[in-house]
N, C-alpha and C positions, 0 to 999 in steps of 0.2 A: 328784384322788386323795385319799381320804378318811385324815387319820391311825389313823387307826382300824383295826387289822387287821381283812382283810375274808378270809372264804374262799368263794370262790365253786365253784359246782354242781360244776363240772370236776375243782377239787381237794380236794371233799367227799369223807370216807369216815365208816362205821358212823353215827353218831346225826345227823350234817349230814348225810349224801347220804340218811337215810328223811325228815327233814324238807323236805329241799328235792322228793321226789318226791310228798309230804305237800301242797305248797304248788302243783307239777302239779295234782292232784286238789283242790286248791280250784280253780283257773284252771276245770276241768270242771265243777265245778257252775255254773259261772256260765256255761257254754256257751262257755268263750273256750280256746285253744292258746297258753300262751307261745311267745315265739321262741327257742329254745333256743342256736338256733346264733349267733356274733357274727359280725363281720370281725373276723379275724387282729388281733391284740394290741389289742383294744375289750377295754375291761372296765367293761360296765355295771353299775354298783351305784347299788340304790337303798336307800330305808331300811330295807324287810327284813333286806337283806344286810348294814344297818350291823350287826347281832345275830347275824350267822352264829356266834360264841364261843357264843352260848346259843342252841340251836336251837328248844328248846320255844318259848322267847320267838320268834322269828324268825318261828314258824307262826304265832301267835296275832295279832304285828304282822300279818302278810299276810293272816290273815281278815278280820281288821277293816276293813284298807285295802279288801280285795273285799268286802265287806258295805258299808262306807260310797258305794263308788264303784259299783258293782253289783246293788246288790239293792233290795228293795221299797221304794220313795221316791212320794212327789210331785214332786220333784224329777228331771226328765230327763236321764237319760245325757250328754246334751250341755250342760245348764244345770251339770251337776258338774263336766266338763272343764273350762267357761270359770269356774268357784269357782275351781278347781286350776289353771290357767293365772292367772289371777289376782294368789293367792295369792301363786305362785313368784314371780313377777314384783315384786310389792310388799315381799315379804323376801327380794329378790335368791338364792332357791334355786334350784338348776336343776333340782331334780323336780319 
């Protein structure tokens, strides 16, 4: 659990719940569906949602992450996961 107040999609209203439907519509350009739904008291946060207090920030974090992880590369989809699997791994982050 991150100290950090986090507000997620659920208990978004006005400027976080258009961002967070903002951050759906990028998942669309890149052809992908978040998973919306959890199991009962999951709460996945990742580093988008570290910024839910600043939503315009939050959107722009989450393009970037979908343009770096998704989009026009040399780099393959699957050579990125194992960067980011990696990564986690070597600075003990669980994202």
């Amino acid at each position: 659990m991150p100290w950090i107040k986090v507000i997620l999609e659920d208990e978004a209203e006005g400027e976080l719940k258009d961002a967070y439907d903002r951050m759906r519509e990028i998942n669309a350009q890149y052809g992908e569906t978040p998973a919306r739904s959890q199991t009962p008291g999951e709460r996945h946060i990742g580093p988008p949602q570290l910024a839910s207090l600043n939503p315009l920030s939050m959107v722009y974090i989450y393009q970037l992450f979908r343009h770096v992880m998704r989009g026009p590369s040399r780099v393959t989809h699957t050579e990125r996961e194992m960067l980011a699997v990696v990564t986690s791994l070597t600075t003990n982050c669980r994202f």
